[in-house]
C-alpha positions as CSV (number, residue, x, y, z in Angstrom):
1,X,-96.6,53.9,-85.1
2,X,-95.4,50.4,-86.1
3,X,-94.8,47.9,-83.6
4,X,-90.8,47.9,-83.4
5,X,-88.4,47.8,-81.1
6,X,-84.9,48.7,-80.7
7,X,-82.5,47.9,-78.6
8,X,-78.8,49.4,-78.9
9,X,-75.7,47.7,-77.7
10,X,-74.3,50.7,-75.8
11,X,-70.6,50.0,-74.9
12,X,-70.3,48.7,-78.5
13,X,-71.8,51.7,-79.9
14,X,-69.7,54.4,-77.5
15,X,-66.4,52.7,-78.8
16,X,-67.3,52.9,-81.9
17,X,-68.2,57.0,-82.0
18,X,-65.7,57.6,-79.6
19,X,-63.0,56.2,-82.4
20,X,-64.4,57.9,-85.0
21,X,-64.5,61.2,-83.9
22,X,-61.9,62.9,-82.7
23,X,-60.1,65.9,-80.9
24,X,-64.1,67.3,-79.8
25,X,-64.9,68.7,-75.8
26,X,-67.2,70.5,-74.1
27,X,-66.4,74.2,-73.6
28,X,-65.0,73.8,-70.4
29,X,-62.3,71.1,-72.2
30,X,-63.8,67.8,-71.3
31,X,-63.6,65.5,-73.9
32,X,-67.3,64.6,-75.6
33,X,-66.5,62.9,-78.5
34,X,-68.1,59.5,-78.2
35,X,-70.5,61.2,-76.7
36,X,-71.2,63.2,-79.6
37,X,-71.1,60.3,-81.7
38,X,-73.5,58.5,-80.0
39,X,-76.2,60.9,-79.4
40,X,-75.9,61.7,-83.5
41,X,-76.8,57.5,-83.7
42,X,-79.3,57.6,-81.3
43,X,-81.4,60.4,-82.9
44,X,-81.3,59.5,-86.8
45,X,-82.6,56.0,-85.5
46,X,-85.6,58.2,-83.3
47,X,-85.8,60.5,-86.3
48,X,-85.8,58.2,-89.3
49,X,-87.3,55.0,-87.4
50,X,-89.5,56.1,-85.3
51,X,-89.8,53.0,-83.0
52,X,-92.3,52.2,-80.6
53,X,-89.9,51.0,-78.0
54,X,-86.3,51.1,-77.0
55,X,-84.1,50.2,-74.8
56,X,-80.0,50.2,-74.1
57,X,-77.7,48.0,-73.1
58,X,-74.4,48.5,-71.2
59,X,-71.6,46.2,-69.8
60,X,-71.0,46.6,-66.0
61,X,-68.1,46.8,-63.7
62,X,-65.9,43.4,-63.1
63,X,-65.9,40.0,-64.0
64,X,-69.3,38.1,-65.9
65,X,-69.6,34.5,-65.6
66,X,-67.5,34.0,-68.6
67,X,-64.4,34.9,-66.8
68,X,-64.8,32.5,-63.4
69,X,-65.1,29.9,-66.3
70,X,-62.0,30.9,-68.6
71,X,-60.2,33.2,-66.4
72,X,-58.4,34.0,-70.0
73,X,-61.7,35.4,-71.2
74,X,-60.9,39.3,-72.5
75,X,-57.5,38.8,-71.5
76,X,-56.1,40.8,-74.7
77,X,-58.7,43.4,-74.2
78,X,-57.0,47.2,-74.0
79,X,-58.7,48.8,-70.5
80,X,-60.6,51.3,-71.5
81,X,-59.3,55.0,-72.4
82,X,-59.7,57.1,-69.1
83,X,-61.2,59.8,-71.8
84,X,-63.7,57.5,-72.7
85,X,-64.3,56.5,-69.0
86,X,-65.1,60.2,-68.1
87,X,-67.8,60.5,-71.1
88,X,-69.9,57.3,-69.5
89,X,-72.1,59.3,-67.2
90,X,-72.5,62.3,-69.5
91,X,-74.2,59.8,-71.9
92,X,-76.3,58.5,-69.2
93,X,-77.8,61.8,-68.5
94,X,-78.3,62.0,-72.1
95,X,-80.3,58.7,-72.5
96,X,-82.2,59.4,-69.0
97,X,-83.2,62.5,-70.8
98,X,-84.4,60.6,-73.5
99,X,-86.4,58.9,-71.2
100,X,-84.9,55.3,-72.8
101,X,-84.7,52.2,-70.4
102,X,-81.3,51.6,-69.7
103,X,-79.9,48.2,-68.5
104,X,-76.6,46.8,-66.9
105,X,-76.4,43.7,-64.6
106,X,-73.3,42.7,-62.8
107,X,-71.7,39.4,-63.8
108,X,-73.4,39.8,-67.0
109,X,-72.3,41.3,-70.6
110,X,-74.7,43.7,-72.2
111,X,-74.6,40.7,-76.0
112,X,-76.7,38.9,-72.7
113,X,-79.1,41.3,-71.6
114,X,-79.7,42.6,-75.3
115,X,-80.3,38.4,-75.9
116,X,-82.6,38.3,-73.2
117,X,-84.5,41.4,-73.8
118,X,-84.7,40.2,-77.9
119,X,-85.7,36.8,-76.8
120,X,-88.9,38.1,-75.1
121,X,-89.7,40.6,-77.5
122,X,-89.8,38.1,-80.6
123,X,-91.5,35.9,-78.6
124,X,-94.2,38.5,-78.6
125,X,-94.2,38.9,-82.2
126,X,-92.8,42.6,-82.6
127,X,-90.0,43.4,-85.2
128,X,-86.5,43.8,-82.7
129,X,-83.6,45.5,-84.3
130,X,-80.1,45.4,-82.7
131,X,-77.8,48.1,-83.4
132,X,-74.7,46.9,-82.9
133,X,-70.9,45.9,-84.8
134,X,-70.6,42.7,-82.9
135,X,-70.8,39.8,-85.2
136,X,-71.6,37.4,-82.3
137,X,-75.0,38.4,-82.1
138,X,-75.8,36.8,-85.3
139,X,-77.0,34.1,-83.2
140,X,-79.8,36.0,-81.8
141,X,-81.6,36.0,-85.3
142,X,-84.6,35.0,-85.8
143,X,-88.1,35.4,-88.0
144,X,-88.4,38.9,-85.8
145,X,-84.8,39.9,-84.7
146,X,-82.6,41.1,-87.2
147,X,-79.1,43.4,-86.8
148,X,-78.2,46.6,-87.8
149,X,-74.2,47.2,-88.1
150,X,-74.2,51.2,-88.3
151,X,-70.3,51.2,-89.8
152,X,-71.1,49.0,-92.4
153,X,-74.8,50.0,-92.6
154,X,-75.8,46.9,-93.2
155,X,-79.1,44.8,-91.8
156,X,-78.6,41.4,-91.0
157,X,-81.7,39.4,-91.4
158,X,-82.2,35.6,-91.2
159,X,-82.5,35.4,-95.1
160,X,-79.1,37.0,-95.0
161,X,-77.5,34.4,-92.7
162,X,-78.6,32.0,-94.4
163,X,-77.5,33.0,-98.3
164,X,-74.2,34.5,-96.7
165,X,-72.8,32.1,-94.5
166,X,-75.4,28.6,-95.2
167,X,-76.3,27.8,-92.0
168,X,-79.1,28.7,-89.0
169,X,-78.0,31.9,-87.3
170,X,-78.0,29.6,-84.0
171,X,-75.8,27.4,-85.7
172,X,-73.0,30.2,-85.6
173,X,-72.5,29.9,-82.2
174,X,-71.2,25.8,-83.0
175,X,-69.2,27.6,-85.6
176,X,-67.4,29.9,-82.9
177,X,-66.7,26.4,-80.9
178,X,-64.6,25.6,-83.9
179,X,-62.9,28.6,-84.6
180,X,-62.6,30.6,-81.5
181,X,-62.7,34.2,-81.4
182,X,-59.7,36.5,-80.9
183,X,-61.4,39.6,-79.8
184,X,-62.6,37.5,-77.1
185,X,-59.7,35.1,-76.1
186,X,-62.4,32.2,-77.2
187,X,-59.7,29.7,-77.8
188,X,-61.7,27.1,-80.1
189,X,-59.8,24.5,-81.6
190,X,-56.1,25.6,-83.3
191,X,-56.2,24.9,-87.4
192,X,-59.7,25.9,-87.9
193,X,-60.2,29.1,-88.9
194,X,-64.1,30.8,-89.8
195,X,-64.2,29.4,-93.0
196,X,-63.3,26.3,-92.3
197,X,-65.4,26.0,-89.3
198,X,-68.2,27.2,-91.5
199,X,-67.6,23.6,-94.0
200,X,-67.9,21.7,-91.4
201,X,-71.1,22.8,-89.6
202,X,-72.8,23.0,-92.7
203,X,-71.5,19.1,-92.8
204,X,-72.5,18.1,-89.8
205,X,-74.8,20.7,-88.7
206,X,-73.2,20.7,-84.7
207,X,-70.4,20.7,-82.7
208,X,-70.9,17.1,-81.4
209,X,-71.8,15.9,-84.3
210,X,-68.6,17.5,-85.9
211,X,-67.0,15.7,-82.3
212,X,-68.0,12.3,-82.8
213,X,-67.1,11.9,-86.4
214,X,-63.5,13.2,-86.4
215,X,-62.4,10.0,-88.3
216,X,-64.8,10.8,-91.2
217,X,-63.0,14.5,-91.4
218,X,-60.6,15.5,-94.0
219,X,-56.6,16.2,-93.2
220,X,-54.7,14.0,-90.5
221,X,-53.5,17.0,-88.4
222,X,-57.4,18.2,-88.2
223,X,-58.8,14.8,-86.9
224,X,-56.0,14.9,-84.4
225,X,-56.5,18.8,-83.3
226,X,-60.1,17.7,-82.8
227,X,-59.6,15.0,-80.6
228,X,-57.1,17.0,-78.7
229,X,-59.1,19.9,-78.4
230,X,-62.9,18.4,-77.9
231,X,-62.9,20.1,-74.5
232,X,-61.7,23.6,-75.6
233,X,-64.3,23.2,-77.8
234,X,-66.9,22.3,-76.1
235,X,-65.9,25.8,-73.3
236,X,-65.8,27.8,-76.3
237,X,-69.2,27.5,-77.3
238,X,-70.1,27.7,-74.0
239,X,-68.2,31.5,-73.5
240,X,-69.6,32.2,-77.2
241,X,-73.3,31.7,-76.4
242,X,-75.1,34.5,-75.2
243,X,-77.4,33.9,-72.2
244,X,-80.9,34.9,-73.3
245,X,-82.3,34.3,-69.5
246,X,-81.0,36.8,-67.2
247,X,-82.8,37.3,-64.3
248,X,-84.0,41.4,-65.9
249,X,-86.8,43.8,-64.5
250,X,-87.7,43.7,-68.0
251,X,-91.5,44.6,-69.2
252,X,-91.8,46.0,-73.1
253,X,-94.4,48.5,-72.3
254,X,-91.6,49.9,-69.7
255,X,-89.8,50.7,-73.1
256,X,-92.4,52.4,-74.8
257,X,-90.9,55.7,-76.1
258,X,-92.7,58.7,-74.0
259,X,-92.3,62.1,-74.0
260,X,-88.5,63.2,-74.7
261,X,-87.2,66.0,-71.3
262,X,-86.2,68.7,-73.9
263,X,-85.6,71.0,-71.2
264,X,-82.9,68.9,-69.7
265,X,-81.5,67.5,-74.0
266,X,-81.3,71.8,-74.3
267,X,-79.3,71.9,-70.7
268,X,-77.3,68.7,-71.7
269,X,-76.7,70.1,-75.4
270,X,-75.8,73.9,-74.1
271,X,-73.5,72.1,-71.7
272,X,-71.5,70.0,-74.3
273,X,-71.3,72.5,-76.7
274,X,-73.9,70.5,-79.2
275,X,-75.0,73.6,-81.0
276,X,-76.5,71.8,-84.1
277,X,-78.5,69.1,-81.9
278,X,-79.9,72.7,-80.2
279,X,-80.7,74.6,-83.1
280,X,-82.3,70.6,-84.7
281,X,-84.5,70.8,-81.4
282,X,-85.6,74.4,-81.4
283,X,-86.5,73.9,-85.2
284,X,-89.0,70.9,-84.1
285,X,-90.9,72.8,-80.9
């Protein structure tokens, strides 16, 4: 078995099935549909990857650090459906079962754990593959992390940053400075927009560069949006970088894959009603 390891953004990932699947519950009428969705991810990548380690990530409860900085952080963000809510610990059991480290940290977002956990494991030299849909983590990539985006299918590699958008994949986090981001409520600066953001770090390579040479930038009301909004450009790239040192339990031979509890994936499975993910495990004993 190759040396790879996975790590799944899990709150990005249950969002995702829970959206495209709808209208499924258990037999008792409680609803299972991200749940579903998720365990259907989670064993093509065990099936058809076969990784050495894993582990999953999951936002916790209440504010991170990003919101005592920019209490405006999130603020468009729905509140989660109470249907989704209510699937949370039935996907727990499931992973458990799977025997898959699973990680959450108050005050911190799961983009931070996954970056810390990612950070370590390149650092080792082992192949790390995100699964996620958030574009943020671009950032994390390096010569041994790359991203896999399950809706679009598509792996995001550091050859692909570079051809796609022409700059470091750190770099895009000077590029979110610049252009904010509105699923976030990163402000950035008003007037620049990705692609334009994009020019100019390719220009100037940084956000203080980009900063200190304002004058030598093209279009009057730019220079002046610049100098007006240094500072909220300067906290945006401070709530867009992800914090690759929390303080994690973390070891990589803790995420080794082991032994799966099919006893308790055939309970969970007769429970929710998953009759093909039963018959798929009684095929393979």
């Amino acid at each position: 078995m190759a040396r790879n390891f996975f790590i799944i953004d899990g709150h990005s990932q249950l969002y995702q099935a829970y959206y495209a699947i709808s209208g499924l519950t258990t037999p008792s009428g409680q609803p299972i549909n991200a749940v579903y969705g998720f365990t259907r991810m989670l064993r093509k990548i065990l099936k058809e990857d076969r990784p050495c380690y894993m582990a999953i990530a999951f936002d916790s409860k209440g504010p991170t650090f990003r919101h005592k900085e920019y209490e405006k952080y999130k603020e468009h963000r729905k509140p989660t459906p109470d249907d989704l809510i209510t699937q949370i610990p039935l996907i727990f059991d499931v992973i458990n079962a799977y025997n898959i480290p699973l990680f959450a940290i108050q005050g911190f977002e799961a983009d931070d754990i996954i970056g810390t956990i990612s950070t370590k494991v390149s650092k080792e030299n082992i192949e790390c593959t995100i699964i996620t849909t958030d574009k943020d983590m671009d950032q994390l990539v390096d010569k041994y992390i790359k991203i896999f985006n399950p809706r679009k299918k598509q792996i995001r590699d550091i050859d692909r940053i570079r051809k796609e958008m022409g700059i470091e994949p750190k770099s895009f986090i000077d590029v979110l400075a610049l252009s904010g981001d509105s699923s976030d409520n990163i402000p950035g600066v008003p007037g620049i927009g990705i692609k334009t953001a994009l020019d100019l770090i390719r220009e100037w390579k940084t956000l203080e560069n980009v900063l200190s040479n304002t004058d030598k930038i093209k279009g009057k009301k730019r220079q002046e949006n610049l100098v007006q909004f240094a500072e909220s450009a300067r906290l945006s790239m401070r709530l867009a970088t992800i914090d690759i040192e929390v303080p994690l339990d973390f070891s990589i031979e803790e995420c080794r894959l082991a032994d799966f509890n099919n006893t308790k994936l055939n309970e969970l499975f007769t429970e929710y009603g998953f009759n093909s993910f039963l018959a798929e495990n009684h095929d393979n004993n």
